[in-house]
C-alpha positions in Angstrom: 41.9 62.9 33.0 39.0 60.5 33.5 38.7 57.2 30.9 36.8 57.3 28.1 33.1 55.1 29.0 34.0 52.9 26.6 36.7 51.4 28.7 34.5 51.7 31.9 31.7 49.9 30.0 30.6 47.5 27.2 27.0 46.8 25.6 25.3 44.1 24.3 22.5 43.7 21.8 20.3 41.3 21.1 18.3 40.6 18.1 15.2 39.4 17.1 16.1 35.8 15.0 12.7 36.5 12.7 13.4 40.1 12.1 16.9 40.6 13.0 15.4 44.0 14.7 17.3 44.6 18.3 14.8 43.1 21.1 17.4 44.2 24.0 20.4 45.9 24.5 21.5 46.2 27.9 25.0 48.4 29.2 28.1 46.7 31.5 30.4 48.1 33.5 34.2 46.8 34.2 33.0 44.2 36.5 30.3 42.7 34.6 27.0 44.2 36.3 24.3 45.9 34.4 25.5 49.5 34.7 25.1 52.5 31.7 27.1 55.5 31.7 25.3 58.6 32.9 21.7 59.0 33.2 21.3 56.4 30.5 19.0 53.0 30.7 21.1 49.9 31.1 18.4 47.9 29.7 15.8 48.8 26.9 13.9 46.3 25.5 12.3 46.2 21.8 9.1 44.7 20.3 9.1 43.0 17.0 8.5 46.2 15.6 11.3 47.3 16.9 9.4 49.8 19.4 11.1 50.6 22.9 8.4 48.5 25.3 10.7 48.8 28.3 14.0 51.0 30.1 15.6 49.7 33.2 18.0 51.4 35.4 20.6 49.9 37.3 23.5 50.8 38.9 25.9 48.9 39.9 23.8 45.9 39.3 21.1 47.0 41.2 17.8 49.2 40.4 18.7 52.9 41.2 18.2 55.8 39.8 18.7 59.4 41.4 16.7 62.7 41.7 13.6 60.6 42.1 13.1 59.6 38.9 11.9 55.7 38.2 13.7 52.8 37.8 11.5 50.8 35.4 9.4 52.7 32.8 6.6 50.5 30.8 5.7 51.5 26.7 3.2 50.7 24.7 3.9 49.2 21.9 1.8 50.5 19.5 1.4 54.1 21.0 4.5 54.3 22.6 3.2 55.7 25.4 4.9 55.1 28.6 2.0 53.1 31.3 3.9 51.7 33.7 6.5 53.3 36.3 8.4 51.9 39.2 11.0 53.6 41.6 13.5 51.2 43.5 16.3 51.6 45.7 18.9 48.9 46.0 16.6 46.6 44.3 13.8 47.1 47.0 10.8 48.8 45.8 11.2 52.5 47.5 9.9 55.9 47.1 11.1 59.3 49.4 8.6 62.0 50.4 5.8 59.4 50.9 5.1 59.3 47.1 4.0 56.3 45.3 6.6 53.8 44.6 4.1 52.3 41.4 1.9 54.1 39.2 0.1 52.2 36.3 
C-alpha cells in the first residue's frame, strides 16, 4: 500500500501581514524541494485580494510538468484571466513538437 501524501509532502502558507489573506502557498516533498502531489501547482501565489495571480509547477525542485502542459501560468488580478504561459524542462525553458515555449 502506498503512503498517504501527507507523509510524502508538507505545505506552507504564507500570508498577507495587512490582510492576513494567503499571498503564497507553495507544496514540499520529503526532501525539502518544491514538489505537490499529483498534477497539482507547487506554488500559487495570491494578490491582496486574495486572487490566484500565479501557479508554478515543479517537480522535484525543478520546473516540469508532463503531457505538454506549462510550467508557469500568469492571472490577472482583477479578471482572473490567465496571460502569461511558460513550458520548461529541468528548469530550462523547453517546448517538444517545435511549439512555442512562451506565449503572452
Amino acid at each position: 500500500m502506498s503512503e498517504p501524501y501527507q507523509e510524502k509532502h508538507s505545505v506552507r502558507t504564507e500570508f498577507h501581514k495587512a490582510t492576513g489573506i494567503p499571498w503564497r502557498v507553495t507544496w514540499y516533498n520529503a526532501l525539502g524541494d518544491q514538489d505537490a502531489p499529483g498534477d497539482l501547482p507547487s506554488e500559487m501565489g495570491f494578490g491582496e485580494n486574495g486572487a490566484l495571480v500565479y501557479a508554478f509547477w515543479k517537480k522535484d525542485g525543478k520546473f516540469n510538468r508532463d503531457n505538454d502542459l506549462p510550467t508557469r501560468i500568469y492571472y490577472d488580478e482583477n479578471s482572473g484571466k490567465p496571460y502569461h504561459f511558460r513550458w520548461e524542462k529541468d528548469d530550462l525553458e523547453h517546448r517538444d513538437g517545435d511549439k512555442p515555449s512562451t506565449i503572452g
